[in-house]
N, C-alpha and C positions, 0 to 999 in steps of 0.2 A: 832388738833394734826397733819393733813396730812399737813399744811400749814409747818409747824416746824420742819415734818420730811421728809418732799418731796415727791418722788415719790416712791413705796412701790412696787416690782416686787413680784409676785405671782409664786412657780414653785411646782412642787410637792413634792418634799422633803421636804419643810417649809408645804403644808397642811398636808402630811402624819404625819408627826410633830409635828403641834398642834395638830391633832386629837387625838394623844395618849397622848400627855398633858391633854387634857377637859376629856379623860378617865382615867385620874389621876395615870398616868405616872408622874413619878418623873425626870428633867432636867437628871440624870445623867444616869436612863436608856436611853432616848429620846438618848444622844450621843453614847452610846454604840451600841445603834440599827445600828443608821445612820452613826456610823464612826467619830464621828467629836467632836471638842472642846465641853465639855459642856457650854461654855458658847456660842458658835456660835449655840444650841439647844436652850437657851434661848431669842437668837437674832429672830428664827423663830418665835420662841413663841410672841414674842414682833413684830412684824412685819404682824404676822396674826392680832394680837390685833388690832394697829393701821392702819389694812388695812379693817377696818371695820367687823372684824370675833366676837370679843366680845364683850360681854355686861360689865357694871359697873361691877358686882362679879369676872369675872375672869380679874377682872383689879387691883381689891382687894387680890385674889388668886396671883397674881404674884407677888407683891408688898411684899406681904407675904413671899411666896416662895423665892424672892429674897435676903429677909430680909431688905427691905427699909422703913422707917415709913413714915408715912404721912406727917410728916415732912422734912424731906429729900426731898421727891417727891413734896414738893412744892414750895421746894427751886429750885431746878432743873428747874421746870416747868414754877417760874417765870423769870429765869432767861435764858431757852430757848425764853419766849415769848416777853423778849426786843426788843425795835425797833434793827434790823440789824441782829439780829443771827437767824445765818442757819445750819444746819446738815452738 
């Protein structure tokens, strides 16, 4: 995933972030907390993920939480991992 989604900056607003996501905070408090778009709380969330912070279940849990099936996400997924495309 790092290859596809490049390089992944780490600040503490995105850890403080996830942390209350994995303590099953919900996207739309995470934004209230922090001030900011729920879905740019979602964007943390997905960015600890793929900066190596979760395991398979909260890959599951977000997918979930987002409401994308597995489907979707593997349409997505193949169609990030074509030869040429980049983030």
């Amino acid at each position: 995933m790092r290859k596809v989604y490049g390089k992944i900056t780490n600040f503490l607003k995105k850890e403080a972030a996830f942390q209350r996501w994995c303590n099953g905070e919900s996207f739309w408090e995470i934004a209230q907390k922090f001030q900011v778009a729920e879905a740019t709380a979602e964007i943390y969330t997905i960015d600890m993920i793929a900066y190596g912070r979760g395991d398979s279940a909260m890959c599951n849990r977000l997918l979930k939480e987002m409401e994308i099936s597995e489907g979707e996400f593997a349409r997505v997924a193949e169609r990030l991992t074509s030869p040429g495309v980049t983030l």
